[in-house]
N, C-alpha and C positions, 0 to 999 in steps of 0.2 A: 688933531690926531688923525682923524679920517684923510683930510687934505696932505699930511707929510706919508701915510700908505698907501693911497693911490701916486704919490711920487714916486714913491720907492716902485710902486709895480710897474707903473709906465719907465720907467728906466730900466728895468729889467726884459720889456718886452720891445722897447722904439729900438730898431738898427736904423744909424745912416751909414747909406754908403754910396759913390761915385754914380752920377747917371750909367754909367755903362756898364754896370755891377748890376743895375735894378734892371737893364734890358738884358742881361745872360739870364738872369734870375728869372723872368719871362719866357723866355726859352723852354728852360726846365722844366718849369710848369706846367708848358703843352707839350713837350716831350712825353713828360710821365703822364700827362691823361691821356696820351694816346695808346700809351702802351699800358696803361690801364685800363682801359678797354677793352685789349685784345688778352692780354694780358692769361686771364681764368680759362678764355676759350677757346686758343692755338691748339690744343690736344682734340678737340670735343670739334670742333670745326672738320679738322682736316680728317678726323674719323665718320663723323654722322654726318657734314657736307657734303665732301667729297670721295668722302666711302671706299678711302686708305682702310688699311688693316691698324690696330693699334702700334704693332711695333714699328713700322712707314711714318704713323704721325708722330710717336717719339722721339724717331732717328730724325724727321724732319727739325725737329723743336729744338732736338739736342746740337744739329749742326749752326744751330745761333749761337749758343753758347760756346761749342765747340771749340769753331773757328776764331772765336775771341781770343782764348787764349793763346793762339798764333799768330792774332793780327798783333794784338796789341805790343809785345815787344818791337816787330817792325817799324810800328805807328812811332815807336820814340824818338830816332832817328831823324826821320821826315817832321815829325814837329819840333827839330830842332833847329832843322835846317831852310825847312818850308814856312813855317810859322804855326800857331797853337789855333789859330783862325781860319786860317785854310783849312789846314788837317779835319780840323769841328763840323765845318760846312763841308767839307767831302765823305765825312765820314757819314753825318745826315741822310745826302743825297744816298749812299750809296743804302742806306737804312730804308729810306722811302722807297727806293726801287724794288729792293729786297718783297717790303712788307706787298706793295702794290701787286709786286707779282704774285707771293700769294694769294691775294684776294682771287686772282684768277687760275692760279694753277688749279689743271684739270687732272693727272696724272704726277704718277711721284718724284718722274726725273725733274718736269718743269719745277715742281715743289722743293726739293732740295737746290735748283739751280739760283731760285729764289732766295733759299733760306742761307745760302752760302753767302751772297751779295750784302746781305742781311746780318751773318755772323761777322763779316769784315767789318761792316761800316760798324756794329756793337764794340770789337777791338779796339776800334782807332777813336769812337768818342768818349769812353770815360778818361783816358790819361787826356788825350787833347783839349777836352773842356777842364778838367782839373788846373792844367798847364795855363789855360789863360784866365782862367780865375784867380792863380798866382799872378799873372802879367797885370791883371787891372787891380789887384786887391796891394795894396802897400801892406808891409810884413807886421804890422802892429793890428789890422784890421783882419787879417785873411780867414781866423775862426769864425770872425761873423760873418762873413760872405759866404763860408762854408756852412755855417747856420741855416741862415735864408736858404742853400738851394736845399738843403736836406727839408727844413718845412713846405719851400717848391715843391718837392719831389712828393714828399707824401701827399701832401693837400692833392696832389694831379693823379696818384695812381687809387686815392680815395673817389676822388669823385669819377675817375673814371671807370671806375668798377660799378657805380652806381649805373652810368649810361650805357656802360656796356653793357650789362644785364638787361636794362630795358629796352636794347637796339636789337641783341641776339632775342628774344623772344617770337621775333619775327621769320626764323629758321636760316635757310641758306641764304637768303637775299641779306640778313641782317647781319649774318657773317663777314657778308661781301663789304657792306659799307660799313662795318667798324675795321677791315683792316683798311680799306681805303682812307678812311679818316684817321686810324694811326702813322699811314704815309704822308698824307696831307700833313701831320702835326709836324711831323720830319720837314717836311722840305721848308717850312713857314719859320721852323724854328732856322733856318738854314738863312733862310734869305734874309732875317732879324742880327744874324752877326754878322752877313758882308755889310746890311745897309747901315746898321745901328750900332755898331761894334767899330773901332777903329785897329786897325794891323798892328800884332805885336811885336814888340821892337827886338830882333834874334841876333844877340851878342856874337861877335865871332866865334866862328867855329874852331873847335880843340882835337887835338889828337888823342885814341886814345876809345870815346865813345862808352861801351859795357864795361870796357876795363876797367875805368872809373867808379862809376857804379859799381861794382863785386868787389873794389880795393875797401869802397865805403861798409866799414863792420857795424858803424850801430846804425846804418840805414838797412844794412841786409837782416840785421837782430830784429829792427822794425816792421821787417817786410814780413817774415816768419813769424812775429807774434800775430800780424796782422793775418795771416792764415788761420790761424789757433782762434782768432778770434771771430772772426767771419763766419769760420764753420759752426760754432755752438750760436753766435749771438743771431746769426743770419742763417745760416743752411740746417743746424738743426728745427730750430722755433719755424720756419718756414714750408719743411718738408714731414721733420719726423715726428715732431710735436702733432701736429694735427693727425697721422696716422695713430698716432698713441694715442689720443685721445679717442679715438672713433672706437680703437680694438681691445684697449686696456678699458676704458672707463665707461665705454657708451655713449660718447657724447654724440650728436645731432652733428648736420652738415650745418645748421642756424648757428649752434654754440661756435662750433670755428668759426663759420664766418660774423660773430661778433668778435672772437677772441682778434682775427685779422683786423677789425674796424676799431679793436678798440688800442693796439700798438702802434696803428697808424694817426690815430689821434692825440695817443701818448708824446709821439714824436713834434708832433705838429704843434703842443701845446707845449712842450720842456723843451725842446732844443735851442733858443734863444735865453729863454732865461738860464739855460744849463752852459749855455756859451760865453755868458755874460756872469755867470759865478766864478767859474772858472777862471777869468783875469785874475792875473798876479798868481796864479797858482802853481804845483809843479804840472807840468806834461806828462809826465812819467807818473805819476800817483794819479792825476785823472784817468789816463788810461789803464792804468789797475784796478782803482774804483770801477771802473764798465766793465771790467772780466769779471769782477766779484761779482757785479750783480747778475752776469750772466752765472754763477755759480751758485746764486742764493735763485735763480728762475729755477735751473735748470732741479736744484734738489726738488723746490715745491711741486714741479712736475712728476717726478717719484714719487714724492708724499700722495698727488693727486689721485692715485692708483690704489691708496689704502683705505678711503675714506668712501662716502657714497654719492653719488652723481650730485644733487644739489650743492654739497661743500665743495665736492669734485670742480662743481663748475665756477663759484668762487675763487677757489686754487688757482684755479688756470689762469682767472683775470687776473687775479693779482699776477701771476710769475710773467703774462705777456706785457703786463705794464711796466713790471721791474726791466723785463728786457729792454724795453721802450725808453728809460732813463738810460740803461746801459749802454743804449746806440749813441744817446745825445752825448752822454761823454765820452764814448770812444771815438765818436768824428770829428767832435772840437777840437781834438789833438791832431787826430791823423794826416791829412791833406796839406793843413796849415806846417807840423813839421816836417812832412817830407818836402815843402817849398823849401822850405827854411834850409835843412839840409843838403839840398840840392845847388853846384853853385849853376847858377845861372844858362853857361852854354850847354849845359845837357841834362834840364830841367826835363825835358823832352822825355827821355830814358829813365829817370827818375820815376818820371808820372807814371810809365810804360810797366816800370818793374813791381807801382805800387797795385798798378789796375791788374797786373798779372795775380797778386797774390790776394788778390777777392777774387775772382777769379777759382784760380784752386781753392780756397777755401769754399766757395760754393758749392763744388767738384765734387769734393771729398765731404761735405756733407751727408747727402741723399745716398752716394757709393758706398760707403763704411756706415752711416749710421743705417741705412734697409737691414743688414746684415744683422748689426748688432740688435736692433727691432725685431727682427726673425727671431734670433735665438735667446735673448731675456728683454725684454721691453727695459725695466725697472734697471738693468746695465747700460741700457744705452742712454739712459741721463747720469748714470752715474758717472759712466767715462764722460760725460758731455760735462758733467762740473767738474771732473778731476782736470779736463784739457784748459776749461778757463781758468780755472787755480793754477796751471802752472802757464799761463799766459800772463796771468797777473802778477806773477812774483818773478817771470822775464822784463817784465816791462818798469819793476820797481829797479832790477839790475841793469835797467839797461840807462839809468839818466846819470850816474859818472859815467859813461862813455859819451854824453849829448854836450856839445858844446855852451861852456856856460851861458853867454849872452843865450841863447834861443833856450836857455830850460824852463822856462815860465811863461804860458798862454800872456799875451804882452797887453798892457791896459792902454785901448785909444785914448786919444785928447787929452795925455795927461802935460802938465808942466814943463816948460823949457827943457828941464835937465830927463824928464822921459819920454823929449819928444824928440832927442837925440838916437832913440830906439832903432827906430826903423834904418837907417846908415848902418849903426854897428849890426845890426841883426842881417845885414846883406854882406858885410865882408867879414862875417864869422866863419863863411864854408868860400873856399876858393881853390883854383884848380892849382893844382900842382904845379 
């Protein structure tokens, strides 16, 4: 009995996937520990470093993000035409320049000249690395590859928060060498997809481009729930949560920062095994499942507000862990069907349109929800479950519009007759 549950568990937790899938997934890794690093302390650096005024350091921090959401529609384009490999390692490069200059920006024009170079290269590497994650992952595999880098990615900006707090202890100088070392993580990850990555192969090119994309309605329906959803499961837990807990309840800067350590463990621990339930399931009810639970966080968080600090703080762990399940099933869908949807020559633009709408959803997070925080705390989770409720019940309307071959997360290695999968699930979407 013992010996058939430790089977059952290691199969739940072993991904295999292509050598060149396990060197992107490296990458990742030191990506996000580097930018986990810098990560808590780009506001606090560029104020008590270099002794910016607050709103200078904000507007510095903000034009990272900013500019994403202008590179990245461009970046689709060029990674259709240039390659998903190129674009990645440029975008890197252009990431590490960004950061390095920071480290030394003495003045706030140098600082934003940085930060701009910075917000580019942010633009152009999420659809671009998405884009060749679809290139090297075959269409029956691509949630678990999408699994691994989401475990990557936490595990990197876990541990990097750890070194980065023990590097900035040491004041400006320690400033200096965590952004240098989050430049460094850039260019190293840069030079690990020219060396160790091989060039992906770009179908000929179509006329046509966005027009494609904005013709496609349940990839545009997908794009906008993916807004809806970003914003409560990622931009509120992220930004507003934490202010609500410090104003509403009393919580401690310790309690967030265990509530943060303990969704980024969540993740790290359920997204494979959440990846791997999912096979053979619908798309469309997974990614409902992840808005509810964002709907079933976000109430506990209201509830957290009636009760007294010790429950209070209870409350909260459980609602960041529920989010924490809610992530792992909302990404196992997402990435993987926008490949899928996507046909091929303008996978590019795809990626572009999906990285634009986390993006705004980020956006509109912190924008709309400070407000709603101002004026009733206890409303700004309620609209925050009313938005994932009706994200959840877009995303149940939206699987008869999904083509049927791709409406079920696809089960690897399975038998002859499901290992005809991956073909049909490539000429289910095709260009006009």
């Amino acid at each position: 009995m013992r010996h058939l549950y430790y089977n059952k568990v290691g199969r739940l937790v072993r991904v295999e996937l292509p050598r060149e899938l396990w060197v992107v997934q490296a990458g990742v890794f030191l990506n996000y520990l580097g930018w986990g690093c810098v990560m808590p302390f780009e506001v606090i650096y560029l104020h008590d470093g270099r002794g910016f005024s607050l709103g200078i350091a904000g507007l510095v921090v903000g034009v990272v993000t900013g500019l994403a959401v202008v590179a990245a529609p461009l970046a689709g384009p060029l990674i259709d035409r240039v390659g998903s490999r190129a674009i990645a390692a440029a975008s890197l490069v252009a990431l590490g320049a960004g950061f390095a200059g920071l480290a030394f920006a003495h003045t706030p024009l140098q600082a934003l000249v940085a930060a701009a170079a910075a917000g580019i290269g942010n633009g152009g590497l999420q659809p671009s690395q998405s884009a060749l994650l679809a290139s090297l992952a075959p269409p029956e595999i691509r949630h678990r590859a999408s699994a691994v880098s989401r475990v990557a990615s936490n595990l990197g900006v876990g541990l990097g928060g750890a070194l980065g707090g023990a590097i900035a202890a040491y004041g400006l100088n320690g400033f200096v060498v965590l952004f240098l070392l989050n430049a460094l993580t850039y260019l190293l990850y840069a030079a690990i997809l020219l060396i160790g990555v091989r060039d992906d192969v770009r179908p000929a090119p179509v006329a046509g481009g966005y027009r494609i994309v904005l013709r496609d309605r349940p990839f545009i329906r997908l794009a906008l729930i993916n807004v809806a959803v970003i914003a409560v499961g990622w931009g509120v837990f992220s930004w507003i949560v934490p202010a609500y807990a410090l104003s509403e309840i009393g919580a401690g800067t310790r309690l967030i920062g265990v509530l943060v350590l303990a969704n980024a463990l969540t993740v790290v621990v359920a997204q494979i095994p959440v990846a791997k339930l999912a096979e053979g399931r619908r798309r469309a009810a997974t990614m409902a499942t992840g808005a509810l639970a964002f709907v079933g966080a976000s109430l506990l968080v209201a509830g957290a507000g009636l009760v007294e600090l010790r429950v209070a703080a209870g409350v909260l762990l459980a609602a960041v862990i529920v989010v924490g399940i809610g992530e792992c099933l909302h990404t196992t869908v997402l990435m993987p069907l926008v490949a899928d949807l996507a046909p091929a020559p303008v996978r590019g633009r795809y990626m572009a349109v999906a990285a634009l709408s986390w993006w705004f959803g980020l956006a509109l997070a912190p924008t709309l929800g400070a407000q709603l925080l101002s004026a009733s705390p206890t409303a700004a989770m309620l609209v925050s479950a009313g938005v994932a409720l009706v994200a959840a019940l877009a995303a149940l309307g939206l699987e008869h519009e999904i083509p049927a071959p791709i409406r079920l997360t696809p089960r690897p290695n399975q038998d002859a007759d499901e290992g005809a999968l991956a073909p049909t699930m490539e000429r289910a979407r095709t260009v006009a």
